[in-house]
C-alpha positions as CSV (number, residue, x, y, z in Angstrom):
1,X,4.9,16.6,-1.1
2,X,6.5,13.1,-1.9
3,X,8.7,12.2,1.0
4,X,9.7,9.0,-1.5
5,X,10.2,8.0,-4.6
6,X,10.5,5.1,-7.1
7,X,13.6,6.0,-9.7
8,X,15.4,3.3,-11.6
9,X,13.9,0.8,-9.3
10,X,15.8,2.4,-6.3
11,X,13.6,4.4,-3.7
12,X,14.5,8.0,-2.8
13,X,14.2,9.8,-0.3
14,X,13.4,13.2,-0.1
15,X,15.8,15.8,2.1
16,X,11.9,16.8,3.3
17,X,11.4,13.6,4.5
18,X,14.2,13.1,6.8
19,X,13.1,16.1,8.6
20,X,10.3,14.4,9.9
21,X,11.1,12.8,13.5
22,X,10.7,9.3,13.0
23,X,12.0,8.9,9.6
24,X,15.2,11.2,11.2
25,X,15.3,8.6,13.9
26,X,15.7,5.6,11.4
27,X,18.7,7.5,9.4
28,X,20.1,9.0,12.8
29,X,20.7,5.2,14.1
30,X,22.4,3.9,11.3
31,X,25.8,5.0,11.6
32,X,27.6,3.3,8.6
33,X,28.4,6.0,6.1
34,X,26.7,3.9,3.3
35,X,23.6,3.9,4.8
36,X,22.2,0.9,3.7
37,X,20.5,-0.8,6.7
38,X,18.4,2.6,6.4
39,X,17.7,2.7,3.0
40,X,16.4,-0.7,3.2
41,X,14.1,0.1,6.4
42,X,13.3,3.2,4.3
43,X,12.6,1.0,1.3
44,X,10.1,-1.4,3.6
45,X,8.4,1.4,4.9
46,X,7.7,2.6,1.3
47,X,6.7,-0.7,-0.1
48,X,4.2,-1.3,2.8
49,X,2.6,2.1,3.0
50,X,3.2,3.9,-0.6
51,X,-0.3,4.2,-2.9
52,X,2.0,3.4,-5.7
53,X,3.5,1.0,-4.5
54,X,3.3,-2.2,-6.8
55,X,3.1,-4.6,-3.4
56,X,0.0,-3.2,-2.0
57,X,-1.6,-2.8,-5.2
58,X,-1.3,-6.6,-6.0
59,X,-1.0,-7.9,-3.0
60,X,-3.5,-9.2,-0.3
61,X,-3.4,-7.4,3.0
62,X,-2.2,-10.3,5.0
63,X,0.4,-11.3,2.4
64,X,2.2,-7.7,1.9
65,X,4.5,-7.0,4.7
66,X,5.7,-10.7,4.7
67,X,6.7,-10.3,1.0
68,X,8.2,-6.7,1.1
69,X,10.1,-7.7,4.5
70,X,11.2,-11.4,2.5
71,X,12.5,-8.4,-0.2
72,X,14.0,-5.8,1.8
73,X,15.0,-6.9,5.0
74,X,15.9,-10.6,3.5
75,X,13.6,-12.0,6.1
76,X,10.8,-12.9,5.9
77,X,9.7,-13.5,9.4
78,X,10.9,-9.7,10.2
79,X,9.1,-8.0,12.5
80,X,9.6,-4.3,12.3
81,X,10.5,-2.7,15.9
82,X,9.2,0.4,17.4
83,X,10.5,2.9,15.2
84,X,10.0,1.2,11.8
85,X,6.6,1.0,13.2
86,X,6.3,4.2,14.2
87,X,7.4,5.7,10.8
88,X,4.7,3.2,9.3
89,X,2.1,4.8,10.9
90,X,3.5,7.9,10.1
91,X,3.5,7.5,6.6
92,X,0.0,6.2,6.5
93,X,-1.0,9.4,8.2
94,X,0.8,11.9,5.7
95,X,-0.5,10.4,2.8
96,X,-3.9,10.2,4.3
97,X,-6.6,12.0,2.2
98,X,-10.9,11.4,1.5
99,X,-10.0,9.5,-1.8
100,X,-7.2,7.4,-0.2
101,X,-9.5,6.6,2.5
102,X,-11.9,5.2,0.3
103,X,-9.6,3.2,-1.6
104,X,-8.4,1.6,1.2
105,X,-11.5,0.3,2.3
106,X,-12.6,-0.1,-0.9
107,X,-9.2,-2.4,-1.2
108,X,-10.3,-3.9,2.3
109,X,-13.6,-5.0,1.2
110,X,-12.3,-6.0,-2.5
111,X,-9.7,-8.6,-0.3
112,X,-12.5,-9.5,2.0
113,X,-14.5,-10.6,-1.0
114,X,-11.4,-12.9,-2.6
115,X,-11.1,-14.7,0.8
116,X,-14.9,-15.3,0.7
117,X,-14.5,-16.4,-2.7
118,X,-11.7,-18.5,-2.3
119,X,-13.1,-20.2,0.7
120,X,-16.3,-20.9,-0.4
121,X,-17.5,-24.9,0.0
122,X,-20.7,-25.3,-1.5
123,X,-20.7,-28.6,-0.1
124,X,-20.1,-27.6,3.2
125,X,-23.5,-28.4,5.6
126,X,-24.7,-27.1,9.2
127,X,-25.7,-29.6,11.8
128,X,-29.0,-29.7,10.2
129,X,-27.5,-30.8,6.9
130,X,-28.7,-27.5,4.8
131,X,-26.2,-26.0,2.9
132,X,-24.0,-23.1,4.6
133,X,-23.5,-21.1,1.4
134,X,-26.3,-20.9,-1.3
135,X,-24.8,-20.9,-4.5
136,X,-27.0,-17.9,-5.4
137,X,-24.7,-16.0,-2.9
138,X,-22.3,-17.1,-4.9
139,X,-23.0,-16.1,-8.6
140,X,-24.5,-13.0,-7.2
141,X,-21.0,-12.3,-5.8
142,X,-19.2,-13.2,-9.5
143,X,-21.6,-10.8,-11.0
144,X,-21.1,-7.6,-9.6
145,X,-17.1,-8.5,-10.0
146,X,-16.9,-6.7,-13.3
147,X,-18.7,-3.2,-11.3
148,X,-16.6,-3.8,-8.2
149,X,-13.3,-3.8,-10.6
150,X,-14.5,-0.7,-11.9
151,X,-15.2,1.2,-9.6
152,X,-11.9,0.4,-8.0
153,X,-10.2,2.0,-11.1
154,X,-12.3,4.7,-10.5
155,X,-11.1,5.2,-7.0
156,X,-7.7,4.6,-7.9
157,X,-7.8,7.5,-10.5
158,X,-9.2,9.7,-8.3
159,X,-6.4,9.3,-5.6
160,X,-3.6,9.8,-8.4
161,X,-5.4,12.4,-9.5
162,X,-5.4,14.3,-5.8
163,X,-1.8,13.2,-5.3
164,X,-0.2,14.6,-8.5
165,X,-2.1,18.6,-7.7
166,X,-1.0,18.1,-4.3
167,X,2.3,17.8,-6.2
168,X,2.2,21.1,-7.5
169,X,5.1,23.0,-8.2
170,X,6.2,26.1,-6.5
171,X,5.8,29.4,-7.9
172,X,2.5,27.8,-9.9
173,X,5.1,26.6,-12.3
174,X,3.9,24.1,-14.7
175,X,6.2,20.8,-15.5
176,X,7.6,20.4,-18.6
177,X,7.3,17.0,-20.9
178,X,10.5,15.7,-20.4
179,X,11.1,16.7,-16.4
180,X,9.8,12.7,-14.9
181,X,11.1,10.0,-16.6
């Protein structure tokens, strides 16, 4: 079950997903008959937490909910409240599965080895004046890059793969050609 989407660069929201308590509570408190103030905490949540989302695919960890709430909210020192946060974690928790597990430590780890690779001073000495990082650390690092890349794809194809059978449609029914844009 998708509880959003991505159409026309608009997210969506299923009528699934505001059945879900803390998603409810979010659409519950806004009480303009637009809707927008829920839409765009709607919109955050999705950016933050969605697999597909193209902000946590290209983005570092550290550097993702400060862009999508610079985006969405139009702040980017926003800090979400209680119930934003609680639907986070909800989402997280729905779209949990093996393959998504391992992609995001795999993610984890792939982000843990840019900082390591951006930081790295190979002219940086401890207090007995040998080097802090060999620069065999270092190349052995840049070599397994093209593997590590790899394998991410791998992991990656493997959780859209899961998520579009979950996806199924009911009745067994197969989708035509034409029926997502």
């Amino acid at each position: 079950m998708r509880l959003f989407d991505l159409k026309d660069r608009n997210v969506i929201v299923s009528p699934e997903a505001l059945l879900i308590p803390e998603f409810k509570d979010i659409w519950k408190r806004d009480k303009t008959k637009d809707k927008l103030k829920a839409m765009r905490e709607l919109s955050y949540i999705y950016f933050v937490c969605d697999y597909k989302s193209p902000y946590r695919s290209s983005l570092t960890l550290n550097r993702l909910e400060a862009m999508v709430a610079k985006d969405f909210m139009k702040d980017e020192a926003y800090a979400p409240d209680s119930k934003i946060s609680a639907a986070v974690d909800k989402y997280k928790e729905l779209q949990k599965t093996p393959s998504m597990m391992l992609l995001d430590a795999s993610l984890k780890t792939v982000h843990n080895l840019i900082d390591y690779l951006q930081n790295v001073d190979l002219q940086e000495r401890d207090k007995n004046d040998r080097p802090i990082y060999k620069p065999s650390d270092v190349t052995s690092s840049l070599k397994n890059i093209g593997g590590i890349v790899e394998s991410l794809s791998k992991v990656r194809e493997s959780v859209e793969k899961e998520m579009s059978e979950q996806a199924s449609l009911r009745g067994q029914r197969k989708k035509g050609n034409r029926e997502d844009p």
